[in-house]
N, C-alpha and C positions, 0 to 999 in steps of 0.2 A: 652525421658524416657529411663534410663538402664536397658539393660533386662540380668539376668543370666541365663549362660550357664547352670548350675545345676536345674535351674526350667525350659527350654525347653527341656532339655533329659528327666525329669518326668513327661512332658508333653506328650514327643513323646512315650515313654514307655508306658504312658495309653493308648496314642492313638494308638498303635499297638495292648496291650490288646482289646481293644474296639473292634478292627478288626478280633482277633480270635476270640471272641467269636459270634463276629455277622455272623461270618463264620459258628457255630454252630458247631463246634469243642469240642469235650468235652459231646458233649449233645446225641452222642447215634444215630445222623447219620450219615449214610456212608460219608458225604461229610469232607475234610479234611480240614484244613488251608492251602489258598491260596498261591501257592510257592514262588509269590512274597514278601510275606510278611514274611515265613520261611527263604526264602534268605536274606532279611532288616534287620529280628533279626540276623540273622547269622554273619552280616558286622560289625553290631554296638556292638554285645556282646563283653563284655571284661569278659574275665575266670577268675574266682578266684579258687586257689588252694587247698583251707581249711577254714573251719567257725571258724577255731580255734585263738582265741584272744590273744594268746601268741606265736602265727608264727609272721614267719619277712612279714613286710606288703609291700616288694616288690612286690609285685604282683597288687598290688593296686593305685600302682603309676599312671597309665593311668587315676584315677579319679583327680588326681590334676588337669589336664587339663580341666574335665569336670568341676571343680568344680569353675576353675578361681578364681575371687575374688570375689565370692560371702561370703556374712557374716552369710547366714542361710542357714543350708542343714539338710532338714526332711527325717528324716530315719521311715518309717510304715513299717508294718508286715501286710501279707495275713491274719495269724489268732493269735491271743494271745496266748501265753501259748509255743509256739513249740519250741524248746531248737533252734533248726538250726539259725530262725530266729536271736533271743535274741544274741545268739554268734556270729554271725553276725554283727550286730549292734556295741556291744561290741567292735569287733575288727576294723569297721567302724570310731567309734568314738574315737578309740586310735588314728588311723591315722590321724583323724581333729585335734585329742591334740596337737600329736608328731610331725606332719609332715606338718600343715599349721595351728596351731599358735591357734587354736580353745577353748573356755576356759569357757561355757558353753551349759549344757543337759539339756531339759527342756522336763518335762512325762508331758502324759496327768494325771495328777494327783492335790488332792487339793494343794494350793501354801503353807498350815500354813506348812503340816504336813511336806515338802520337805524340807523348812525352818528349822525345828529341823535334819530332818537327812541330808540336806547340811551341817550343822555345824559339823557331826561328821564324815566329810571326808576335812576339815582341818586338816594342824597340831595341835597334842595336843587336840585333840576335842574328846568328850567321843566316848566308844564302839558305832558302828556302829544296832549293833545286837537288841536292847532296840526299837530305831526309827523305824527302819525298818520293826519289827514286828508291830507296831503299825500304819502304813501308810495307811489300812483301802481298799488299794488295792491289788485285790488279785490276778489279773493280774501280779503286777508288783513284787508279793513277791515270788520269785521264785532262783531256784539257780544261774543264769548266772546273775540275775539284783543283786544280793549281787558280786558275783564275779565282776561287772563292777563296784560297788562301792566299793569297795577292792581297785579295781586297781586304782582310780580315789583319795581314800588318800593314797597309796603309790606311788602315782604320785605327790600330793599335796607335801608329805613330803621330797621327793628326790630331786624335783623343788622348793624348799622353795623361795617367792618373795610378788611383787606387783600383780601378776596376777595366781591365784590360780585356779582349775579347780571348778568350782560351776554349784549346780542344781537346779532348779527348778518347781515348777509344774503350770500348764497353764491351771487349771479345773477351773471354778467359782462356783462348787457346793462345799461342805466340804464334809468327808467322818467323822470331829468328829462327838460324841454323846455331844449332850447337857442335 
């Protein structure tokens, strides 16, 4: 069985979380996170320079390694909504586009509604703005998640081919009104 490099570093990452908190770090007593595990995170961090998704993503290179040849790399957030996060992600997922060949995003979102607005991040596909209000999530209707689908049809159309960037959503409930 193949195992990816990308799902045992989000493995080890919770499991160091798991360990500060069982530390009870955070919780208001004097006891600290264990230096072994402050030094662990220390070795294994890799610094990024800026959330901003229109910086050069050198700095991010060291995740090609991590990432090997895995074909799926989930990007979550501590809490919905936090702009850091979102821009984050964003510029995450430019470097799967640009920089290892990556060619779809899939939200926890309903599949119909993703469907109309993946279509309007082709070339030639209606305004973006129509869908997106209407996507029924309010999570995702936010400025940086229009900004990443901005950038994902002016990626579409500057790369025009067989292999276009597309998204989709992986919820089985809808969010229409019937």
């Amino acid at each position: 069985m193949k195992t990816h490099r990308g799902l045992i570093a989000a493995s080890v990452f919770l499991l160091a979380f798991d360990l500060i908190a069982a530390s009870g770090y955070g919780t208001g007593t004097t006891e600290v996170c264990p230096t072994e595990v402050t030094a662990w995170l220390s070795e294994q961090a890799i610094p990024l320079s800026t959330t901003d998704p229109q910086a050069s993503l050198d700095d991010l290179e060291p995740l090609r390694e991590l990432f090997g040849d895995a074909r799926i790399v989930a990007l979550g957030e501590q809490t919905h909504g936090t702009t850091e996060f979102f821009e984050m992600k964003h510029r995450l997922f430019r470097f799967l586009v640009e920089e290892m060949g990556f060619r779809v995003l899939v939200f926890e979102a309903d599949w119909f509604s993703l469907q109309e607005l993946n279509a309007c991040l082709q070339p030639g596909g209606p305004p973006i703005e129509e869908a997106f209000q209407s996507l029924g999530y309010r999570v995702l209707q936010t400025n940086e998640v229009m900004a990443l689908l901005r950038w994902i049809r002016s990626f579409n159309e500057a790369e025009p081919g067989d292999h276009p960037v597309q998204i989709a959503g992986a919820d089985v409930r809808s969010t229409r009104r019937r």
